[in-house]
C-alpha positions in Angstrom: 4.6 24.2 0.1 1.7 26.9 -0.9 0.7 29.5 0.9 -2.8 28.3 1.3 -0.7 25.1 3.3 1.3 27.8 4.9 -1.8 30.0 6.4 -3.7 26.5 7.4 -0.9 25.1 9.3 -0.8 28.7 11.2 -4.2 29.0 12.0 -4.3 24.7 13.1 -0.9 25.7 15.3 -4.0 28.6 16.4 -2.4 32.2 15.3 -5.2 34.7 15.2 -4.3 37.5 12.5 -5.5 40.9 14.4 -3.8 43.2 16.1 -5.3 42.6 19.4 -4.5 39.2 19.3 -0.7 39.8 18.7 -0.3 42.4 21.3 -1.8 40.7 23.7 -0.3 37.1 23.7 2.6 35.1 24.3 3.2 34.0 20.8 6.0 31.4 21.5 3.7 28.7 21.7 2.1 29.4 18.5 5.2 29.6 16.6 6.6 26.3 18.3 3.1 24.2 17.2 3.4 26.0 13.6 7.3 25.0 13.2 5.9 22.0 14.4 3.8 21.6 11.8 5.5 23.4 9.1 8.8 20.5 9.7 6.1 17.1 10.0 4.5 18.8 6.1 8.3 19.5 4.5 9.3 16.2 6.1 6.2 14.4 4.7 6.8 16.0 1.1 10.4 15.2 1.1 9.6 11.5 2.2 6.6 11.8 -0.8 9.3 12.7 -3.3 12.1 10.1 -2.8 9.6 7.1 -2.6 8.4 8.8 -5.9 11.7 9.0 -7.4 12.2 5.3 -6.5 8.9 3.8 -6.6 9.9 1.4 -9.4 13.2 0.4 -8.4 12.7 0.1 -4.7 12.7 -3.8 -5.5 15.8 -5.3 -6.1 15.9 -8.3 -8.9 16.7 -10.7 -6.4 13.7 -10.0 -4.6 11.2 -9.8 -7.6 12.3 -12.9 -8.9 11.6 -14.5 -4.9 8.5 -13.2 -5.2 8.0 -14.6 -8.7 8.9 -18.0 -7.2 6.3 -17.8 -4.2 3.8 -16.6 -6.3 3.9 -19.7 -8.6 4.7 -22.3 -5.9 1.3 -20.7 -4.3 -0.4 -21.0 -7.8 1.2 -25.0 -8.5 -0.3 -25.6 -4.8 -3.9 -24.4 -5.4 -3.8 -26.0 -8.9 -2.8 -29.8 -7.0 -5.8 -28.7 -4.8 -8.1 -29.0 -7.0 -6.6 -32.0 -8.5 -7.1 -33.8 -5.8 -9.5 -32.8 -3.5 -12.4 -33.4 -5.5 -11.5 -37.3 -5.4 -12.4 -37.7 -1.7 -15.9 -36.7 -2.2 -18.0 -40.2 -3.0 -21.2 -39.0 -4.0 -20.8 -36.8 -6.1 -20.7 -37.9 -10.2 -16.7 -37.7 -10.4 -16.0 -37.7 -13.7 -18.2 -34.4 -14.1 -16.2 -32.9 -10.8 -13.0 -34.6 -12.2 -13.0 -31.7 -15.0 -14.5 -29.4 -13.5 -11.3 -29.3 -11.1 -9.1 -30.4 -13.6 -10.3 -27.1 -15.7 -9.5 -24.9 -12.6 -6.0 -26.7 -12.2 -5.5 -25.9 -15.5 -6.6 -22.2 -15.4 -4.4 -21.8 -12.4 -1.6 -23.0 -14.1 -2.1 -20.9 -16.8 -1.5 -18.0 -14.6 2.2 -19.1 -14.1 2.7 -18.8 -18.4 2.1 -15.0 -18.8 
C-alpha cells in the first residue's frame, strides 16, 4: 500500500488534517471508517496476489480437458447444423447452398484440429 492510497483512504473515511479539526472532534468514527477501508484495500491486494500466483493453474486437468470436450461436442453440433439445415430449404439452388454449408461444416470442424 502507498502512501498516496494511505492519505486517500483517510480523507474518503473524512479526517481533516488541521489542528482545529483534531481538537475539536470525536475522532473514533473516522478511524473506524479508515480501518475500514484500510482492511477492504489489504484484503483486496492480498486476494489480487494469490489469484495472481495461481492464475494458470487454478484449472485442474480434469476440468480442462471437460471443457475441451464441450467445446468440440458444441463445434461437431454447429458443424451437423449446417449440414443439414440447408436441405429443408426448397427454393433455394441446393447444390450452391449444399457447399456453401458443407464449407462452414468443414471450417467448424477444423477448429476441433488445432
Amino acid at each position: 500500500m502507498t502512501q498516496d492510497e494511505i492519505i486517500r483512504m483517510a480523507r474518503e473515511a473524512g479526517a481533516m488534517f488541521d489542528h482545529m479539526t483534531w481538537v475539536e472532534r470525536d475522532l473514533a468514527p473516522v478511524f473506524e471508517r479508515f480501518a475500514a477501508l484500510v482492511a477492504a484495500h489489504a484484503k483486496q491486494e492480498y486476494i489480487d496476489s494469490v489469484y495472481e500466483q495461481h492464475r494458470e493453474t487454478m484449472f485442474s486437468n480434469k476440468d480442462l480437458g471437460m471443457l475441451v470436450d464441450a467445446v468440440k461436442a458444441e463445434r461437431e453440433a454447429c458443424a451437423k447444423v449446417c449440414e443439414e439445415g440447408i436441405h429443408n430449404a426448397e427454393d433455394w439452388d441446393s447444390s450452391y447452398w449444399d457447399q456453401c454449408c458443407n464449407n462452414r461444416a468443414a471450417a467448424i470442424r477444423a477448429r476441433n484440429e488445432k
